[in-house]
Backbone as a chain_set.jsonl record, in Angstrom:
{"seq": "XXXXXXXXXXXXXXXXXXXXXXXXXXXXXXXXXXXXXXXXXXXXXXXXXXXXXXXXXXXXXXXXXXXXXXXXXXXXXXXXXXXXXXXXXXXX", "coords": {"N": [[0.823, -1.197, 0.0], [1.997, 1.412, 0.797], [3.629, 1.852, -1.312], [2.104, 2.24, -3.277], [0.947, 4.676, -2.775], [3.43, 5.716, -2.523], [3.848, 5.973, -5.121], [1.784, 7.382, -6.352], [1.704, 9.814, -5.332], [4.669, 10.994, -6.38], [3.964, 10.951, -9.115], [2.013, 12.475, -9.062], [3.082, 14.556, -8.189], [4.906, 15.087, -10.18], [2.695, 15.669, -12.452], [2.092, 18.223, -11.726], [4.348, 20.083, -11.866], [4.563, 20.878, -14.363], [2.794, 22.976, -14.977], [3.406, 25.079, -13.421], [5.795, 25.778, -14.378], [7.036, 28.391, -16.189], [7.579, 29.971, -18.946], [9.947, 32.257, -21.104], [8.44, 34.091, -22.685], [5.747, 33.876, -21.028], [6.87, 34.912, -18.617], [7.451, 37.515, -19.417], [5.143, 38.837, -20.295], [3.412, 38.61, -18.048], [5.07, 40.642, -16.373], [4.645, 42.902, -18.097], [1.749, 43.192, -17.474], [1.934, 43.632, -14.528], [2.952, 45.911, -14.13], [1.804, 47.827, -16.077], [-0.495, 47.663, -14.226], [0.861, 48.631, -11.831], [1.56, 51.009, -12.287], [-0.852, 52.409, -12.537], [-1.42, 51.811, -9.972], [0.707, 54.059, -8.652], [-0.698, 56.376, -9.783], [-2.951, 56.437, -8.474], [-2.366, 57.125, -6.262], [-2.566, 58.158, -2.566], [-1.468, 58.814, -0.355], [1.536, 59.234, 1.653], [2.402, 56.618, 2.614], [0.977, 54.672, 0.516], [2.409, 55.469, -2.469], [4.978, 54.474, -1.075], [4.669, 52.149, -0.843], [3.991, 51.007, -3.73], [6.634, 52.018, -4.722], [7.853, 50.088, -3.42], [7.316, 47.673, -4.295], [7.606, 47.868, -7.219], [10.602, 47.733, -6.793], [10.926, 44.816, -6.503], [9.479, 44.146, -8.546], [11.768, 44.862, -10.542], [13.896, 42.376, -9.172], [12.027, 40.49, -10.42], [13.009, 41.24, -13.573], [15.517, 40.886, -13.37], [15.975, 38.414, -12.934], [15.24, 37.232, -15.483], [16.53, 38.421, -17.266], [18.63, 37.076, -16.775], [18.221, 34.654, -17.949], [16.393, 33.183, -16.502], [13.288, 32.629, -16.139], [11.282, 31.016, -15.059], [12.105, 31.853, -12.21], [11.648, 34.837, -12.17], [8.826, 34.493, -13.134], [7.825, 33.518, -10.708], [8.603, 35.465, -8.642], [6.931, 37.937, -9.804], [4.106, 36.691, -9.78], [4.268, 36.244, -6.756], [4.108, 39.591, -6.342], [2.067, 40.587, -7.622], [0.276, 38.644, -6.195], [0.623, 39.479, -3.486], [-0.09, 42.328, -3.816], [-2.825, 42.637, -4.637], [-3.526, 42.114, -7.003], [-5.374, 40.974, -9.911], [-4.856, 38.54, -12.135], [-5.773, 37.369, -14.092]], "CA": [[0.0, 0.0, 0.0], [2.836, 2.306, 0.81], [4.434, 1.806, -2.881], [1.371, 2.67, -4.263], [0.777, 6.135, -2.052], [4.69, 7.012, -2.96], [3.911, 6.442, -6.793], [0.958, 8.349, -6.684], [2.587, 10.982, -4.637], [5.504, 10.817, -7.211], [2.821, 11.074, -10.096], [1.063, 13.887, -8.584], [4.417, 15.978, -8.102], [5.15, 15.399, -11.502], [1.896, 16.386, -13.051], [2.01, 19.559, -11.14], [5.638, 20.9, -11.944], [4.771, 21.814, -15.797], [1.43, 23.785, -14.926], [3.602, 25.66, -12.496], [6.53, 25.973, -15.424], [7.181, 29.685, -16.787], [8.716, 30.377, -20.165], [10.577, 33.584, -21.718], [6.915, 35.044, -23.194], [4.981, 34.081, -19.767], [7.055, 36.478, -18.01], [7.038, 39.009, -20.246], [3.641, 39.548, -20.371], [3.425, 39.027, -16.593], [6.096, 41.762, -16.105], [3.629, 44.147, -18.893], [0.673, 43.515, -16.95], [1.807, 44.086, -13.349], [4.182, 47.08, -14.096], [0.932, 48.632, -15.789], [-1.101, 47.549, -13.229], [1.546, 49.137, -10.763], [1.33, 52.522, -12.527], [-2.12, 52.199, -12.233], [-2.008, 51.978, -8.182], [0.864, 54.54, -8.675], [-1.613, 57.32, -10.258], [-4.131, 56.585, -7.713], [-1.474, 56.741, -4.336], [-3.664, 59.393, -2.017], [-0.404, 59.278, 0.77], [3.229, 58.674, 1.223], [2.633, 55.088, 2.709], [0.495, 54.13, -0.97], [3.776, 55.659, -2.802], [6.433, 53.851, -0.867], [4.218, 50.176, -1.356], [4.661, 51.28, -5.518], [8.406, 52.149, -5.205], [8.707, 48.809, -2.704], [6.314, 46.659, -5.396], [8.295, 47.478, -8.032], [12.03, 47.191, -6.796], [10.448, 43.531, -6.203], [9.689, 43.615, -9.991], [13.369, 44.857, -10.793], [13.898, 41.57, -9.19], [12.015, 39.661, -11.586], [13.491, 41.704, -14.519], [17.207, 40.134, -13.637], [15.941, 36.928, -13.233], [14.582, 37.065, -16.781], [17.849, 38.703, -17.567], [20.067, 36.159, -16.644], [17.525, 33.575, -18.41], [15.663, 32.482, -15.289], [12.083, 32.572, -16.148], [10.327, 30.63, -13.862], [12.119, 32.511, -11.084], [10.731, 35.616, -12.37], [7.433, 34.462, -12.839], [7.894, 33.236, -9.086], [8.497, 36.927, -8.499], [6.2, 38.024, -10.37], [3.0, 36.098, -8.862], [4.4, 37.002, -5.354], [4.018, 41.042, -6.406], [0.596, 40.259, -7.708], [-0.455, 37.788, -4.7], [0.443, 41.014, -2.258], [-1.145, 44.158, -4.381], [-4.253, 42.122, -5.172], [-3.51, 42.52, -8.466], [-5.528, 39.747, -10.415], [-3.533, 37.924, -13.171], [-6.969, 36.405, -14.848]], "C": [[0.869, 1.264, 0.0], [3.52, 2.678, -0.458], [3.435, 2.549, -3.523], [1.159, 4.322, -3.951], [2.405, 6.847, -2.972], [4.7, 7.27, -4.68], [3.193, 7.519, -7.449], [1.386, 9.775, -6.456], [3.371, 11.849, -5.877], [4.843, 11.995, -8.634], [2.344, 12.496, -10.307], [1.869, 15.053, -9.03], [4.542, 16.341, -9.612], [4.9, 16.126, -12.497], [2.024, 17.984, -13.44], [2.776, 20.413, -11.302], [5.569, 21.337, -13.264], [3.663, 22.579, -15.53], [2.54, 24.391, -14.12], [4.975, 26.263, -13.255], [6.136, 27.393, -16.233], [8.001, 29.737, -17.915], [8.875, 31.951, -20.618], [8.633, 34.664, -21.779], [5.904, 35.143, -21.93], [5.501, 35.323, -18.744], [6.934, 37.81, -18.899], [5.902, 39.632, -19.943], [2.948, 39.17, -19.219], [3.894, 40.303, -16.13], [4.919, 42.854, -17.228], [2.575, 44.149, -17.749], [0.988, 43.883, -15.627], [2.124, 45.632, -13.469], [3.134, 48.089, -14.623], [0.043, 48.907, -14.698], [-0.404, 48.609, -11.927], [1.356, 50.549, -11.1], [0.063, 52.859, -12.635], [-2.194, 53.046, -10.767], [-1.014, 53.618, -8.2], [0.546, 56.123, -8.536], [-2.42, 57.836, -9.07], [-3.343, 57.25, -6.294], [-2.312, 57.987, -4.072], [-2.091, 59.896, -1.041], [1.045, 58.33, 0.539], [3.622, 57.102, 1.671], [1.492, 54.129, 1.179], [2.003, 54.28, -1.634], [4.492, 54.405, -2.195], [5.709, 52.246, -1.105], [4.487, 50.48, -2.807], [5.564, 51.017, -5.367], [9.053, 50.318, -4.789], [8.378, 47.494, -4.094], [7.356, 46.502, -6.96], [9.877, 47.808, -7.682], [12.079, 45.578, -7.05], [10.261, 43.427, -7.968], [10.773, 43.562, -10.831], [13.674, 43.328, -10.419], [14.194, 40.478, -10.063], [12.537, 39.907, -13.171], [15.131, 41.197, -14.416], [16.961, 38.942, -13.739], [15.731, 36.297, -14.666], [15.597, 37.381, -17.35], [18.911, 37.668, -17.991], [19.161, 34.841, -17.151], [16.794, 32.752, -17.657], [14.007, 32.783, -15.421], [11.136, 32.642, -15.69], [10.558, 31.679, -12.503], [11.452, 34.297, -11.494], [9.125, 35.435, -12.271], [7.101, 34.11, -11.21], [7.756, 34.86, -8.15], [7.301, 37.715, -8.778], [4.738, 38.517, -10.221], [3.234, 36.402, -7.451], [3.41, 38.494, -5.495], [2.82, 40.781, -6.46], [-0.515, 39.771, -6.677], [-0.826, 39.388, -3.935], [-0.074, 42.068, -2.895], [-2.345, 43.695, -4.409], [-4.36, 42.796, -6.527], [-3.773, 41.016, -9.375], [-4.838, 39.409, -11.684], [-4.254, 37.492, -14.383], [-6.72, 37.292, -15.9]], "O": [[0.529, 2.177, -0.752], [3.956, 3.821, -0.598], [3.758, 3.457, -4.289], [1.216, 5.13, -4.878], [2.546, 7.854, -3.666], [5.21, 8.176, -5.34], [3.469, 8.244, -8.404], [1.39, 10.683, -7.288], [3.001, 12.942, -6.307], [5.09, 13.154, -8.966], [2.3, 13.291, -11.246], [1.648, 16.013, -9.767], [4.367, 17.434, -10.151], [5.614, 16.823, -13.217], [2.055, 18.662, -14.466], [2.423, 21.566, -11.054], [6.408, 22.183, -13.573], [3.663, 23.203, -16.591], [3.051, 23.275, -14.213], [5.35, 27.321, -12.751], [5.064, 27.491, -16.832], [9.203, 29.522, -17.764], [7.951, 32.75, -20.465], [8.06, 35.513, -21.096], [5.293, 36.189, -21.71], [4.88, 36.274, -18.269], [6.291, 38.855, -18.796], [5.733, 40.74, -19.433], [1.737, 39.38, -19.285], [3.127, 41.034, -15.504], [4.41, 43.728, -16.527], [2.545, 45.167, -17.057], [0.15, 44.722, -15.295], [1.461, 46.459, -12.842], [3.146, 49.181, -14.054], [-0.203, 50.03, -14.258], [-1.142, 49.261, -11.189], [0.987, 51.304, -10.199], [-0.015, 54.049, -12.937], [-2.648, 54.144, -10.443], [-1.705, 54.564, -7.822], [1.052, 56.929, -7.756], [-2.6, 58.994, -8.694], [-3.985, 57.827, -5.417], [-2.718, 58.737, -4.96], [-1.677, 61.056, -1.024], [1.443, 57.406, -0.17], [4.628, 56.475, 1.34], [1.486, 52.899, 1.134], [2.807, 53.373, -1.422], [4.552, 53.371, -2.86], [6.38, 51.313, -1.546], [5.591, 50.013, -3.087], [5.892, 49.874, -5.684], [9.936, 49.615, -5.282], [9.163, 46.69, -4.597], [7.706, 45.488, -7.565], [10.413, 48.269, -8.689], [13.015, 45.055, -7.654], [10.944, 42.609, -8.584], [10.958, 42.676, -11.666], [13.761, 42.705, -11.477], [15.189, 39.849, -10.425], [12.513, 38.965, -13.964], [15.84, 41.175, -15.422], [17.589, 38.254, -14.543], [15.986, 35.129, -14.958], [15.858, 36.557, -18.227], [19.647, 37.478, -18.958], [19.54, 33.818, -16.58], [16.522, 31.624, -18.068], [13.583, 33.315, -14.395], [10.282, 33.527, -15.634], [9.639, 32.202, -11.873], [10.636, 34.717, -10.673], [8.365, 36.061, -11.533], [6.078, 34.528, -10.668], [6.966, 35.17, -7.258], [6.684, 38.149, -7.805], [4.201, 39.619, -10.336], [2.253, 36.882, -6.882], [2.303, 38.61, -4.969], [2.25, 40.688, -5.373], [-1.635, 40.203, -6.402], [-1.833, 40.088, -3.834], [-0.634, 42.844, -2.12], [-3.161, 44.574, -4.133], [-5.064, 43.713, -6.949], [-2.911, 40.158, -9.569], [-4.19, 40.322, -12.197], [-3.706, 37.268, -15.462], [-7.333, 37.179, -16.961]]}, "num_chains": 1, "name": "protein.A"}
Protein backbone atom coordinates (compact mmCIF):
# COMPACT_ATOMS: atom_id res chain seq x y z
CA UNK A 1 0.00 0.00 0.00
CA UNK A 2 2.84 2.31 0.81
CA UNK A 3 4.43 1.81 -2.88
CA UNK A 4 1.37 2.67 -4.26
CA UNK A 5 0.78 6.14 -2.05
CA UNK A 6 4.69 7.01 -2.96
CA UNK A 7 3.91 6.44 -6.79
CA UNK A 8 0.96 8.35 -6.68
CA UNK A 9 2.59 10.98 -4.64
CA UNK A 10 5.50 10.82 -7.21
CA UNK A 11 2.82 11.07 -10.10
CA UNK A 12 1.06 13.89 -8.58
CA UNK A 13 4.42 15.98 -8.10
CA UNK A 14 5.15 15.40 -11.50
CA UNK A 15 1.90 16.39 -13.05
CA UNK A 16 2.01 19.56 -11.14
CA UNK A 17 5.64 20.90 -11.94
CA UNK A 18 4.77 21.81 -15.80
CA UNK A 19 1.43 23.79 -14.93
CA UNK A 20 3.60 25.66 -12.50
CA UNK A 21 6.53 25.97 -15.42
CA UNK A 22 7.18 29.69 -16.79
CA UNK A 23 8.72 30.38 -20.17
CA UNK A 24 10.58 33.58 -21.72
CA UNK A 25 6.91 35.04 -23.19
CA UNK A 26 4.98 34.08 -19.77
CA UNK A 27 7.06 36.48 -18.01
CA UNK A 28 7.04 39.01 -20.25
CA UNK A 29 3.64 39.55 -20.37
CA UNK A 30 3.42 39.03 -16.59
CA UNK A 31 6.10 41.76 -16.10
CA UNK A 32 3.63 44.15 -18.89
CA UNK A 33 0.67 43.51 -16.95
CA UNK A 34 1.81 44.09 -13.35
CA UNK A 35 4.18 47.08 -14.10
CA UNK A 36 0.93 48.63 -15.79
CA UNK A 37 -1.10 47.55 -13.23
CA UNK A 38 1.55 49.14 -10.76
CA UNK A 39 1.33 52.52 -12.53
CA UNK A 40 -2.12 52.20 -12.23
CA UNK A 41 -2.01 51.98 -8.18
CA UNK A 42 0.86 54.54 -8.68
CA UNK A 43 -1.61 57.32 -10.26
CA UNK A 44 -4.13 56.59 -7.71
CA UNK A 45 -1.47 56.74 -4.34
CA UNK A 46 -3.66 59.39 -2.02
CA UNK A 47 -0.40 59.28 0.77
CA UNK A 48 3.23 58.67 1.22
CA UNK A 49 2.63 55.09 2.71
CA UNK A 50 0.49 54.13 -0.97
CA UNK A 51 3.78 55.66 -2.80
CA UNK A 52 6.43 53.85 -0.87
CA UNK A 53 4.22 50.18 -1.36
CA UNK A 54 4.66 51.28 -5.52
CA UNK A 55 8.41 52.15 -5.20
CA UNK A 56 8.71 48.81 -2.70
CA UNK A 57 6.31 46.66 -5.40
CA UNK A 58 8.29 47.48 -8.03
CA UNK A 59 12.03 47.19 -6.80
CA UNK A 60 10.45 43.53 -6.20
CA UNK A 61 9.69 43.61 -9.99
CA UNK A 62 13.37 44.86 -10.79
CA UNK A 63 13.90 41.57 -9.19
CA UNK A 64 12.01 39.66 -11.59
CA UNK A 65 13.49 41.70 -14.52
CA UNK A 66 17.21 40.13 -13.64
CA UNK A 67 15.94 36.93 -13.23
CA UNK A 68 14.58 37.06 -16.78
CA UNK A 69 17.85 38.70 -17.57
CA UNK A 70 20.07 36.16 -16.64
CA UNK A 71 17.53 33.57 -18.41
CA UNK A 72 15.66 32.48 -15.29
CA UNK A 73 12.08 32.57 -16.15
CA UNK A 74 10.33 30.63 -13.86
CA UNK A 75 12.12 32.51 -11.08
CA UNK A 76 10.73 35.62 -12.37
CA UNK A 77 7.43 34.46 -12.84
CA UNK A 78 7.89 33.24 -9.09
CA UNK A 79 8.50 36.93 -8.50
CA UNK A 80 6.20 38.02 -10.37
CA UNK A 81 3.00 36.10 -8.86
CA UNK A 82 4.40 37.00 -5.35
CA UNK A 83 4.02 41.04 -6.41
CA UNK A 84 0.60 40.26 -7.71
CA UNK A 85 -0.46 37.79 -4.70
CA UNK A 86 0.44 41.01 -2.26
CA UNK A 87 -1.14 44.16 -4.38
CA UNK A 88 -4.25 42.12 -5.17
CA UNK A 89 -3.51 42.52 -8.47
CA UNK A 90 -5.53 39.75 -10.42
CA UNK A 91 -3.53 37.92 -13.17
CA UNK A 92 -6.97 36.40 -14.85
Amino acid sequence: MNKIAVTAAVWLALSITPALACDQQEAVDLMVKLSTALGEKAAAAKTEEDSQRVVAANGRMNEGGEALAAGNPDKACEIYRAVAKDEGIPLE
